[in-house]
C-alpha positions as CSV (number, residue, x, y, z in Angstrom):
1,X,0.0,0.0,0.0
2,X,1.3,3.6,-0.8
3,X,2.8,4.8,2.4
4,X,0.8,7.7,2.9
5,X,-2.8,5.6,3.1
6,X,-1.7,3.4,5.5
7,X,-2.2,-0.2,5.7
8,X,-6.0,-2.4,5.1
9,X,-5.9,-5.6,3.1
10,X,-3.4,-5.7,0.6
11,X,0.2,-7.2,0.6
12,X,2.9,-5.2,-1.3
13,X,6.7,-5.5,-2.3
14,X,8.7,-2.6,-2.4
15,X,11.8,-1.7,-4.2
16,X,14.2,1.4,-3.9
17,X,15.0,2.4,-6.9
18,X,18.2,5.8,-7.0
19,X,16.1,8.5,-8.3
20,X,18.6,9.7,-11.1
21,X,17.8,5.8,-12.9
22,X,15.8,5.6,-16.0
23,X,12.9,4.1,-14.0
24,X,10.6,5.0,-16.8
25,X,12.1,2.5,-18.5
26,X,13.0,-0.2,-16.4
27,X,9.3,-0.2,-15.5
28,X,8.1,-0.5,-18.8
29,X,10.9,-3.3,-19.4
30,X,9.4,-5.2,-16.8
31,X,6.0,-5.0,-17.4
32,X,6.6,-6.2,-20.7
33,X,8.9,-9.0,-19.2
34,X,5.6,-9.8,-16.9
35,X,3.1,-10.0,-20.2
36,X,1.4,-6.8,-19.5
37,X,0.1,-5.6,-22.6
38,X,1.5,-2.0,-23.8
39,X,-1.6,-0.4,-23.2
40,X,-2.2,-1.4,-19.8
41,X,1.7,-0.6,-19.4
42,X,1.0,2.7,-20.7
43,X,-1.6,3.4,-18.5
44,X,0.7,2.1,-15.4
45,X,3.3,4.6,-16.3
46,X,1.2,7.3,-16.9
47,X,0.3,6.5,-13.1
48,X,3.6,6.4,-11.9
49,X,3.7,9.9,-13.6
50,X,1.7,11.4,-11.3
51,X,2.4,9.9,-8.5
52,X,5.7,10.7,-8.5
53,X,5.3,14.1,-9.2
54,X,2.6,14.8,-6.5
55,X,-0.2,15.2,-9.1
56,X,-2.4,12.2,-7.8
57,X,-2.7,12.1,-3.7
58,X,-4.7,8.8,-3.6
59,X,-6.3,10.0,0.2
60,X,-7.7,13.0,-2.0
61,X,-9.1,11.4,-4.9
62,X,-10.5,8.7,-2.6
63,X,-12.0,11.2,-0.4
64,X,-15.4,11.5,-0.3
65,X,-17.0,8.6,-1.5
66,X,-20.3,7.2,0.2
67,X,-21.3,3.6,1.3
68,X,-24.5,2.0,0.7
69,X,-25.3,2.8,4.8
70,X,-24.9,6.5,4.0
71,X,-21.5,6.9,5.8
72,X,-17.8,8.1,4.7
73,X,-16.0,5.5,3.0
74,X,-12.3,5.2,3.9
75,X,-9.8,6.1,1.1
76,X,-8.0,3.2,2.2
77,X,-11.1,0.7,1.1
78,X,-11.7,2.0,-1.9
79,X,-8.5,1.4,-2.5
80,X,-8.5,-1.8,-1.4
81,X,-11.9,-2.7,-2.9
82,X,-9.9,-2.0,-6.5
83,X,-6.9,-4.6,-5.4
84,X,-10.0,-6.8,-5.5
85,X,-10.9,-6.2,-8.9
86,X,-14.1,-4.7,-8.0
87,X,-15.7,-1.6,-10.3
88,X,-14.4,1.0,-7.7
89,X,-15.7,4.6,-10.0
90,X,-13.1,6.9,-8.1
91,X,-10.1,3.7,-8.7
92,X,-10.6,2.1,-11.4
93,X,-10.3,4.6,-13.9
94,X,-7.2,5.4,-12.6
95,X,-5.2,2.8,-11.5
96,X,-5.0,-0.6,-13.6
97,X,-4.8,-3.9,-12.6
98,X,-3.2,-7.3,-14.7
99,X,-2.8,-11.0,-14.4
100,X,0.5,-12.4,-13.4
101,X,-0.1,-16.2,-13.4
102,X,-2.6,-16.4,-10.7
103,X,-2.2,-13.0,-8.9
104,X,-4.1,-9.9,-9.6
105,X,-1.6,-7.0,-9.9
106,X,-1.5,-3.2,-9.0
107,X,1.9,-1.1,-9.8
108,X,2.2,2.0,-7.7
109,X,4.3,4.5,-5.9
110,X,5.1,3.6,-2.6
111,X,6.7,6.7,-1.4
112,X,10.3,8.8,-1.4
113,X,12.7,6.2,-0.5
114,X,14.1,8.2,2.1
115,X,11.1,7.4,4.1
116,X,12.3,3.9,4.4
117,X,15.8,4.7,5.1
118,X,17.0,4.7,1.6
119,X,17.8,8.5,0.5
120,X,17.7,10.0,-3.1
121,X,15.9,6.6,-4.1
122,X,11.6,6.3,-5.0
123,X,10.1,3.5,-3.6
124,X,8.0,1.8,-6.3
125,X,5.6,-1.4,-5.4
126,X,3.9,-4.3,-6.8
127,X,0.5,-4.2,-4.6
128,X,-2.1,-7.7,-4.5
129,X,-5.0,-8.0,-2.4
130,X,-4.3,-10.2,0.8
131,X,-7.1,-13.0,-1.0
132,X,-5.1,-13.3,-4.0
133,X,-1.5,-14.6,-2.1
134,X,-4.0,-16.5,0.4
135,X,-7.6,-17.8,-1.0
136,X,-8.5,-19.8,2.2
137,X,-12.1,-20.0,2.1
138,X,-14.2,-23.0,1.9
139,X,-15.9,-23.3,-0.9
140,X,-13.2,-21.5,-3.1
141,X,-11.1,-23.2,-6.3
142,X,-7.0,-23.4,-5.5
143,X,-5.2,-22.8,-8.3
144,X,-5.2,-26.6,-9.8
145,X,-9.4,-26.1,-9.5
146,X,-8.9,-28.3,-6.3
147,X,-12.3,-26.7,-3.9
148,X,-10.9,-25.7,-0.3
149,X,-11.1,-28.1,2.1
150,X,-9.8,-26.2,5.1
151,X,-8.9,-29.4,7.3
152,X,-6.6,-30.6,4.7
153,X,-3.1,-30.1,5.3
154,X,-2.6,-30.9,1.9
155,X,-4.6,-28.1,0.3
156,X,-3.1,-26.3,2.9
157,X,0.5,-26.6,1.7
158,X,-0.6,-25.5,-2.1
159,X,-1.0,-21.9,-0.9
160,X,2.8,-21.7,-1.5
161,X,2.0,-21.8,-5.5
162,X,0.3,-18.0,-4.8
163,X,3.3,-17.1,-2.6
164,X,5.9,-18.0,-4.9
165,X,4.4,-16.6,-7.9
166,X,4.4,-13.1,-5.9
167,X,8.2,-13.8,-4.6
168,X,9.2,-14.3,-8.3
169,X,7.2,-10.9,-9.2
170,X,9.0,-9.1,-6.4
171,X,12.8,-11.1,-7.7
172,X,11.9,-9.8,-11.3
173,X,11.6,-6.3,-10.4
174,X,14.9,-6.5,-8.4
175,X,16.7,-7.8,-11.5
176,X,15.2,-5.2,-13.9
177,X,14.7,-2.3,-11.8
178,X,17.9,-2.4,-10.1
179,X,16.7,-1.7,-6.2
180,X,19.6,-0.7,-4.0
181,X,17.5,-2.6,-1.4
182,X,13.9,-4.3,-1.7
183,X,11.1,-5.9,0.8
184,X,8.3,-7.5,1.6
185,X,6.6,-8.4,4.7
186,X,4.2,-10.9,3.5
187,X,1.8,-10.8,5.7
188,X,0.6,-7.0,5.9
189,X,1.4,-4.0,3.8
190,X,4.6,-2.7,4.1
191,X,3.5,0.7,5.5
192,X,3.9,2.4,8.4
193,X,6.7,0.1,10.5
194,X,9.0,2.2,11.3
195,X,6.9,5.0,12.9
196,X,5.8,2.1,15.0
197,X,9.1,0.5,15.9
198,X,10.5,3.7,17.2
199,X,7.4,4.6,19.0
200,X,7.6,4.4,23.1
201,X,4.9,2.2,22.9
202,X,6.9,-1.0,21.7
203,X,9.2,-2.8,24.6
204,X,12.4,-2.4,22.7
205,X,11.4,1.0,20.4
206,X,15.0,0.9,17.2
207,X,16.8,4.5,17.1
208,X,15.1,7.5,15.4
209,X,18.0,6.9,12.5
210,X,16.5,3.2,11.8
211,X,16.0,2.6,8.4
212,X,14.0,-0.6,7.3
213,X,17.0,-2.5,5.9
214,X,18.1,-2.4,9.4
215,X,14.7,-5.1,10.1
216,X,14.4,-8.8,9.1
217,X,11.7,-9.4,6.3
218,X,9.8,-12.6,4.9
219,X,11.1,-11.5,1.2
220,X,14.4,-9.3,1.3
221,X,16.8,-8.0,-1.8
222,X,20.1,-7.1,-1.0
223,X,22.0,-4.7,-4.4
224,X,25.6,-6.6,-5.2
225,X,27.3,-3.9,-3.1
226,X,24.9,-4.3,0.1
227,X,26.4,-7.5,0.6
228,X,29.5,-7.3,2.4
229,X,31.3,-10.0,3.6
230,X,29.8,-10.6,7.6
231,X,26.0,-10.5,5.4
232,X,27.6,-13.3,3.0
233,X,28.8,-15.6,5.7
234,X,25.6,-14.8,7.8
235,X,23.4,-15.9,4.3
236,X,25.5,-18.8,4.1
237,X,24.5,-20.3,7.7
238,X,21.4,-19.2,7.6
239,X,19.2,-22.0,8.8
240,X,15.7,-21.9,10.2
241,X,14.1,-25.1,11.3
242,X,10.5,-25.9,10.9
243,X,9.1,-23.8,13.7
244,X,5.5,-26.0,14.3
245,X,6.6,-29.7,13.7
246,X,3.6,-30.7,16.1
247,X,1.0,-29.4,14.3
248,X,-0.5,-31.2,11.1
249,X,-0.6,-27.8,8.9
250,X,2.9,-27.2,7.2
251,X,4.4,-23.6,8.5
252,X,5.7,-22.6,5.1
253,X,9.2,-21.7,5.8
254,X,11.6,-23.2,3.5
255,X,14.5,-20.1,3.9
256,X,15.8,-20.2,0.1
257,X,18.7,-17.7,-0.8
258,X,19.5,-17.6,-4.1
259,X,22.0,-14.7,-6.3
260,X,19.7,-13.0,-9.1
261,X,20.7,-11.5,-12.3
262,X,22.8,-8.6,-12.0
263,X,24.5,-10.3,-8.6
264,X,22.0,-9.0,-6.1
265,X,20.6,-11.6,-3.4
266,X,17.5,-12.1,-2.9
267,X,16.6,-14.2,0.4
268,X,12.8,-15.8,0.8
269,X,12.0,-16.6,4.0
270,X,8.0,-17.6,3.5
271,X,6.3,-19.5,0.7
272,X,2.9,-19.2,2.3
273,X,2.1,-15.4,2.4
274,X,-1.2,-13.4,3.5
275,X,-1.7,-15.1,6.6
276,X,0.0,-16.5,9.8
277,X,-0.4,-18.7,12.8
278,X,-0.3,-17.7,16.1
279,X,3.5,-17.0,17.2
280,X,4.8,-17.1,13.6
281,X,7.2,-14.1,13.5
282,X,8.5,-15.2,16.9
283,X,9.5,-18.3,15.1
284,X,10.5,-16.7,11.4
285,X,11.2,-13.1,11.3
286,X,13.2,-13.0,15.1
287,X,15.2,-16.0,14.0
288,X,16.1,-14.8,11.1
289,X,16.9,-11.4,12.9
290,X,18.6,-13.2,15.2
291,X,21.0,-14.9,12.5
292,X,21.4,-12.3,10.1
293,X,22.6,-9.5,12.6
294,X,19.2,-7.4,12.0
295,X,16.4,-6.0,14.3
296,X,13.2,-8.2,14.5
297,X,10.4,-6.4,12.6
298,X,8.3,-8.6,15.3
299,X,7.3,-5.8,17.3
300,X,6.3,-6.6,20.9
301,X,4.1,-3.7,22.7
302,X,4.0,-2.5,26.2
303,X,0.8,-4.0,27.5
């Protein structure tokens, strides 16, 4: 979700992208590479366009809007009612949506990169709606036309087809794009994390300075010369065991690092996005914290 609308339903990965790059056509490179069509790619850059530029505030086009009960609608579902692929008036004129194997795409503008930590960068993002990564409904088709059956570990496990397909979206734009650092957290828009892991009201609040490459994510991108050498050997141990080996439903961590084109290393610590069991990050994202030298972006609050 753009940074500046906060955080509802969707799931997003971001890249940081310098600002002096010819984004304009590094996006269009990869839309193309991901079979969007060149209108619709047309119509995504055109987006971008005003985004960037501060034309297109998406809390003041949203604004305004009226539900059925007579009240306010929220910017945020509106927006979020688009991710869905419903007829939105005040979104869906404006920002397009394509197929990428099974997911339902938005490209946006996520904000200035040095709102994450990454100066003279612009933080550009592939947005789905949480349903697409994570259709977990009874009664619903998986993506082989196998019909939910929610006590089937089985079925279950296939929920890593939607994650993966997102993970190799998010690795595609790192190799085209060029990011000096990308993220995802998988299971909740990457939004507005840091403001709450340097508020007072978390146990162990990171310094004003923190930037989010300073936090372990599900799906992380490191550029070529991010890596140094205590990151290599760290990525080379890494190792994270099968954190509910009691239960019958698989956890979906299988840690895979792996070197993309253009030499940048892109680390994917869940297969199963959009949705986690009780005590998750505790297991994932702190180990993997723990491991790789970062700060846990499993926040714990003062009660």
């Amino acid at each position: 979700m753009p940074l500046d609308l906060g955080s509802f339903d969707g799931i997003n990965a971001v890249w940081f992208v310098p600002a002096d790059a010819p984004w304009r056509d590094r996006v269009r490179a990869l839309l193309s590479d991901l079979g969007v069509d060149p209108t619709t790619s047309g119509q995504v850059l055109a987006l971008l366009e005003r985004r960037v530029g501060g034309a297109l505030d998406w809390r003041v086009h949203l604004d305004g809007a009226i539900l059925p009960n007579g009240r306010p609608a929220p910017p945020v579902r509106l927006y979020n009612d688009r991710l869905r692929g419903l007829p939105t008036a005040t979104a869906a004129g404006v920002m397009p949506l394509f197929a990428v194997g099974p997911l339902l795409v938005a490209f946006d503008f996520w904000a200035a990169g040095d709102q994450g930590g990454e100066p003279a960068t612009l933080g550009f993002e592939v947005v789905v709606h949480r349903q697409t990564v994570h259709p977990w409904q009874a009664g619903r088709e998986l993506w082989d036309g196998t019909e939910v059956d929610i006590r089937n570990p089985e079925h279950y496990a296939k929920l890593a087809f939607y994650g993966d397909a997102f993970a190799s979206v998010m690795a595609r734009g790192c190799e085209v794009l060029r990011p000096t650092f990308a993220l995802s957290d998988g299971m909740q828009p990457v939004s507005d994390q840091l403001a709450r892991a340097t508020s007072d009201r978390v146990r162990r609040p990171a310094p004003p300075d923190a930037r989010l490459a300073d936090f372990a994510w599900a799906l992380m991108y490191w550029a070529p010369e991010r890596v140094d050498e205590k990151l290599r050997e760290r990525l080379e141990r890494l190792w994270l065991p099968d954190p509910t080996p009691a239960t019958s439903f698989p956890s979906g961590v299988a840690t895979t690092v792996r070197t993309l084109e253009g030499g940048g290393t892109f680390l994917q610590a869940r297969h199963i996005l959009g949705s986690e069991t009780r005590d998750a990050r505790k297991h994932v994202e702190t180990r993997l914290a723990e491991q790789l030298g970062l700060r846990s972006s499993h926040l714990l609050y003062k009660q």
